[in-house]
C-alpha positions, 0 to 999 in steps of 0.5 A: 588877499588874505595872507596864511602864513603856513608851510606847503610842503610836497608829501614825502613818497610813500605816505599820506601825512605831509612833511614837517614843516620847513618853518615851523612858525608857520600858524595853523588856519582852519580852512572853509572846507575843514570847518563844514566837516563833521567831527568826531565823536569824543570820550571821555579818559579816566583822568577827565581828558576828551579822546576819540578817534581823531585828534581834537581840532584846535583853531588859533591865530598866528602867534597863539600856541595851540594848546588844549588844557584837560582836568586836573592831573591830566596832561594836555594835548596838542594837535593840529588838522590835516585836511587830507585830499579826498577824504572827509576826516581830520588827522593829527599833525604837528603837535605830537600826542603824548600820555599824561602818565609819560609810561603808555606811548602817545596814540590818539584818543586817550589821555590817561593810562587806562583809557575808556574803551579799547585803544585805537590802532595807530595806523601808518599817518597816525603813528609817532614815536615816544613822546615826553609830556607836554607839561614837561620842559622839551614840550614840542610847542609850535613858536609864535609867528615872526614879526614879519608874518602878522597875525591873519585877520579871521584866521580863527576861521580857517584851518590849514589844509594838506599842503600837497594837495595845493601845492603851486610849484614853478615849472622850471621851462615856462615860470608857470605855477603849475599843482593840483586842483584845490577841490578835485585834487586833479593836477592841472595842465602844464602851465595853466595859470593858476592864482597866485594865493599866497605870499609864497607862491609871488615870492617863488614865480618873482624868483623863477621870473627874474632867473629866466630874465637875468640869463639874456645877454642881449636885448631881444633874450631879455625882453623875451625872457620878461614875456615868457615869465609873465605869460600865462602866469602873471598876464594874459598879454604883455606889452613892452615898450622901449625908449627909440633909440635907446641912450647908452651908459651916460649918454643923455637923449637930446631928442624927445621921449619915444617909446616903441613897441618892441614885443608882445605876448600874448594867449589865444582866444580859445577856452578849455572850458572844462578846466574854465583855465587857458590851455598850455598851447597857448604859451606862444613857443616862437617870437610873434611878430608885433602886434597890429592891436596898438601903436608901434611908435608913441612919442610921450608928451612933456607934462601929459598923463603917461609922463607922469606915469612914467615919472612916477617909476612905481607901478600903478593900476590902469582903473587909477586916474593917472594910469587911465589917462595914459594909456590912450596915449601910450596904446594910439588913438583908435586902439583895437585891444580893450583894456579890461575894467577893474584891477585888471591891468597894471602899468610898469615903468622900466627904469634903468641905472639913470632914466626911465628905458621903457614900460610895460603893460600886464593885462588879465581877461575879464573872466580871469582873476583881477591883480591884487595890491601885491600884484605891484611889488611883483610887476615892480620887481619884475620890470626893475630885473628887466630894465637893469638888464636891457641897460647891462645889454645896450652897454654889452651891445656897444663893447660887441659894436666897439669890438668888431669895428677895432677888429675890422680896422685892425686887420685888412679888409680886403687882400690884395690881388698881387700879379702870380699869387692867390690869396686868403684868409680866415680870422677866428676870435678866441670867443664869441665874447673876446672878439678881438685878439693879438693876431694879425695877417697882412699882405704888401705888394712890393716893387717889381710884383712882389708881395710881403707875407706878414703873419704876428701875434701879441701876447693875450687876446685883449683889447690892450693886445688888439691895440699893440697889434694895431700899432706894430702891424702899421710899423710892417706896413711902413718897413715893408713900403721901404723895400727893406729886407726881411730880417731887417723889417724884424729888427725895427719891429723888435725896437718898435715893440721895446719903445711900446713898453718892456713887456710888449712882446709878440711872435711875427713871420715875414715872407717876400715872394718873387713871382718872376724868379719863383723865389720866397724869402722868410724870417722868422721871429719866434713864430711856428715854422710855415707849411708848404703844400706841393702840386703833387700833394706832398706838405712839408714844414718848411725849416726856418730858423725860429729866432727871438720873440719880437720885444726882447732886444738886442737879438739878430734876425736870419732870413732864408732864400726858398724855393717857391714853385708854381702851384704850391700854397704856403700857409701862414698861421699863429699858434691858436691853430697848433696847440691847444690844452689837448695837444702840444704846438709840434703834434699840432703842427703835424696834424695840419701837415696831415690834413693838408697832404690827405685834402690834397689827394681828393683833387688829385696830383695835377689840380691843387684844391680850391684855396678859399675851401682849403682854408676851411678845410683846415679851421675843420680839424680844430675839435671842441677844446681846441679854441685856447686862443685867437687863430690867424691863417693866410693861405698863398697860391703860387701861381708865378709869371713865366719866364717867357712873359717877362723882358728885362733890359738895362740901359745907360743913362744917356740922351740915346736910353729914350729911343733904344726903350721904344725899339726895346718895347716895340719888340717885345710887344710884337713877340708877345702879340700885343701891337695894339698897345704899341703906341702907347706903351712906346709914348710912356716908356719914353716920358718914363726913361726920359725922367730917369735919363734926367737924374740917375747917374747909374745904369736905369733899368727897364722891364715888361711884365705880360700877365692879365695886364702888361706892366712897365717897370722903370727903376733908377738910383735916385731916390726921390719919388715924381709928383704929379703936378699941373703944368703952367702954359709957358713950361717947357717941362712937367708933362710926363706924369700927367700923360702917364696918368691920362693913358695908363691903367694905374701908375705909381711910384715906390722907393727902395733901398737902392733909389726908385721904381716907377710903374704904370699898367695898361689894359691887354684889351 
């Protein structure tokens, strides 16, 4: 390639001479076609200086000043020639026409103040302002070319053309080079692939290329990205080839080298035969779908021909010894795409930070201009930008891996399905990149079928904050295993949170409902107040004292007993819901109110609406700003048990307790028409109350639940929990659990602040 290091500049609007240069060191080159034209014919000025019509043509090398020295007294001209698209005459150009004298203005043809003949017009491409001499000491001479732009060999041979004439640009959507025709001035197709000509033009597509490869975040956006930059602009068809599986960070791969085809591109068959270029059509718009032409999985051979490739980074052509060895071996045996003679493709390795990722192979059809030596430095930036890209995405891909599994492990995965309540759900992260936060919702069931409603959140939205909120939501789990009451839970998370560090601090709302007395009690911990939706379509804020953030110390906790009737739905939230840049947290708090009284009117006053599209309905009034911060919401139905579906008794700890519970439960069952599981709950009930008969000292107290399930409820003041065990033969005892454990549905045990509730469940069918 021979390398013209001129200036190519748009014309300016409204004119035919081009702009100034940007760098004008540009050298000026005669051109083929500008060599073939006829010039003009010249005059001869008083002062012994040559004028005529046009401007003379001065041919130079890349570092010689173009100067044209007249007679004696006369001042010497400089010029330079414009190829203008469509014409066939030459136009002055950079160097400024001046008049030897210094008095008459600079016109072209004449040297001297009396020129011979009458003096030309100067027309709007040949006008320039006054002129100082060229002799004198602000001359205007073109300075010579930097080290770093050589002298052109038979540069002499060439003239600078009009840049806009053949102007490349670079289309902003597909990096295609993209200008008019060199012969006909004709402006191309939109992404016909034009040769790339010139230094300018590689550095202009490298540029535009590796922008559209750096905007991928992930690995398939950037692989994408390295195809659509290449083709049709640089290649005909790309390959690119990626290590299976891919090692992460410093990871080092154990297994052999493997390569997998992980996306091709490439142009159609077709011709535009007029334009003897591919058709912009050909650009493919969506994701092909791998190509059934080579390979889809290559295993790389230690010491064979593509290794060594591959162990040599840098770009080689496909006609050079090692490269023709290694594509057969890269492609597969029996390949059906034909790699085309000469320097017509151009393997890439894809070396990332530690190791080399992949490959990639450029190809250009036969008809189609073959790759030049610089080619090499172009498909050698292009795959370092992609490698070093696809590296940042593996290691973004294990931080996103990492972040949603820290964020399923921290909140539940499933809730509960707690006897008289309905629950759900919604988690929303504060970005797409942040995608764990401080936030957390949990739901506990206690002894006696209730459950704890737990709704937190920590400071920020980090990984530090997830880690925080991980470890207080165990400690809820814990105090809520204990029976212990609300404020009480709130006052050893707050000791908790000051032994995790002095600025550990986090809001946290706990709620134990009680479905038999339709009872909920709340505390609160600097958290925004719940929101109770009635039956009827009435919400309300519910008034509960806001309390100290947990972290702080030395603050005591208020819990308050509610109402909690059947069919209403408590919601839960954090502050990511409420309050936003846009809006303080109490407007937000109303907003929601509003938003759930008017989605409860379209349901009507005797049907609450769905809880799962309740939930949505809400996370639809966030608006586009409103997503300052992570948003936890828990939505409770409560659907309670009926006063009628519960039987409650106490009885003395005495050898008599056993057979009263029988004739007790034998009672209520027939009541509730259940004598199908008369049997059984009579042979459970008894081991129950004989156990607790055993070691309780204070009244035991015995209670039958019929909902989807009937559920026995056996508690007493001792405090150790019964283990399942295996009898030996010769025990008289040890039996009990073990016959509760073959016949009940499910069974267990929970402590409590006042000893103990064993439970067992048994199919109502």
């Amino acid at each position: 390639m021979t390398e013209q290091p001129t200036s190519h500049e748009r014309s300016r609007p409204g004119t035919g001479r081009p702009d100034t240069p940007a760098d004008t060191r540009g050298a000026l080159l005669r051109s083929p076609e500008a060599a073939a034209l006829p010039l003009p014919k010249q005059t001869t000025g008083q002062g012994g200086g040559t004028g005529g019509p046009e401007a003379a043509v001065c041919s130079v090398t890349g570092s010689e000043s173009p100067e044209t020295v007249g007679g004696a007294g006369t001042a010497g001209t400089t010029g330079r020639t414009a190829h203008d698209a469509g014409t066939a005459g030459t136009e002055a150009g950079t160097g400024a026409m001046a008049s030897s004298s210094g008095t008459g203005t600079g016109t072209s043809g004449s040297t001297g103040p009396n020129p011979t003949g009458p003096p030309a017009t100067p027309g709007p491409e040949h006008s320039q302002p006054d002129q100082p001499s060229s002799t004198g000491p602000d001359s205007h001479r073109p300075r010579p070319a930097p080290d770093s732009i050589p002298a052109q060999p038979g540069a002499e041979n060439h003239t600078a053309t009009d840049p806009s004439a053949n102007a490349l640009d670079i289309d902003p959507t597909t990096g295609a080079l993209v200008g008019k025709e060199r012969r006909s001035g004709q402006g191309s197709p939109t992404g016909t692939p034009l040769p790339m000509r010139r230094d300018g033009d590689r550095l202009r597509f490298v540029g535009a290329a590796t922008r559209r490869i750096a905007r991928g975040i992930d690995l398939d956006e950037i692989v994408m990205g390295l195809c659509r930059a290449t083709v049709p602009t640089f290649s005909d068809t790309i390959l690119v080839y990626l290590r299976d599986p891919l090692p992460v960070g410093d990871e080092r791969p154990t297994g052999p080298l493997v390569l997998r085809l992980r996306r091709t591109d490439r142009l159609p068959q077709e011709r535009d035969t007029e334009n003897g270029f591919l058709a912009t059509s050909a650009v493919p718009q969506q994701p092909p779908e791998l190509s059934p032409v080579s390979a889809e999985l290559c295993e790389v051979r230690p010491g064979g021909a593509l290794a060594e490739v591959l162990r040599g980074v840098r770009p080689v052509f496909a006609d050079a010894p090692a490269a023709r060895a290694a594509l057969p071996e890269l492609l597969g045996e029996g390949c059906d795409l034909d790699v085309p003679d000469g320097q017509r493709a151009i393997l890439a390795p894809l070396r990332g930070r530690r190791r080399v990722i992949g490959a990639a192979l450029f190809l250009r059809r036969p008809e189609r201009i073959p790759f030049e030596t610089d080619d090499l430095l172009v498909a050698a930036q292009l795959a370092t930008h992609s490698a070093l890209g696809i590296d940042k995405a593996v290691l973004y891909g294990r931080e996103a891996y990492i972040a949603d599994e820290l964020q399923r492990t921290m909140l539940p995965e499933t809730l509960p399905r707690p006897t008289g309540v309905r629950l759900a759900s919604r988690y929303l992260p504060a970005a797409e990149t942040a995608r764990v936060g401080g936030d957390w919702y949990d739901a506990i069931p206690l002894p006696g079928s209730r459950v704890a409603l737990v709704v937190g959140d920590v400071m920020g939205h980090s990984m530090t904050s997830a880690a925080i909120m991980g470890q207080l939501r165990t400690t809820a789990q814990t105090l809520a295993g204990l029976d212990l009451p609300p404020q009480e839970v709130l006052h050893h998370l707050d000791e908790q949170a000051q032994r995790l560090g002095t600025d550990r601090m986090a809001t946290c709302l706990y709620a134990v409902y009680d479905p038999v007395s339709h009872r909920i009690t709340i505390a609160n911990a600097g958290h925004p107040p719940p929101v109770l939706l009635h039956l009827g379509g009435r919400a309300e804020v519910l008034r509960v004292p806001s309390g100290a953030p947990i972290g702080v110390g030395g603050v005591d906790f208020e819990a308050v007993e509610l109402d909690a009737p059947a069919g209403a739905t408590l919601f839960l939230y954090t502050d990511g819901l409420v309050e936003s840049r846009l809006r303080d947290v109490w407007t937000g708090i109303e907003q929601l109110r509003e938003k759930l009284a008017a989605t409860a009117q379209l349901t009507g006053p005797d049907h609450p609406p769905p809880l799962e599209a309740l939930c949505d309905e809400v996370l639809d009034m966030l608006g586009p700003g409103d997503r300052d911060d992570d948003i936890a919401l828990l939505a409770a139905r409560f659907d309670g048990i009926a006063p009628s579906d519960v039987a409650y008794w106490y009885l003395d700890p005495e050898d008599a307790a056993p057979g009263r519970a029988r004739r007790l439960a034998r009672r209520a069952l027939s009541r509730w028409g259940l004598e199908d599981l008369t049997d059984s709950v009579e042979l459970l009930v008894s081991e129950v109350v004989t156990n607790a008969v055993r070691y309780a000292s204070r009244p035991i107290t015995l209670r039958l639940l019929r909902t989807d399930v009937l559920r026995c409820e056996v508690g007493d003041d001792v405090p150790q929990l019964p283990r399942l065990r295996q009898a030996r033969a010769t025990d008289e005892g040890g039996r009990g659990l073990y016959l509760v454990n073959r016949l009940a549905r499910r069974w267990g045990a929970t402590r409590l602040s006042t000893g103990k509730v064993v439970w067992f469940e048994l199919n109502r069918t």
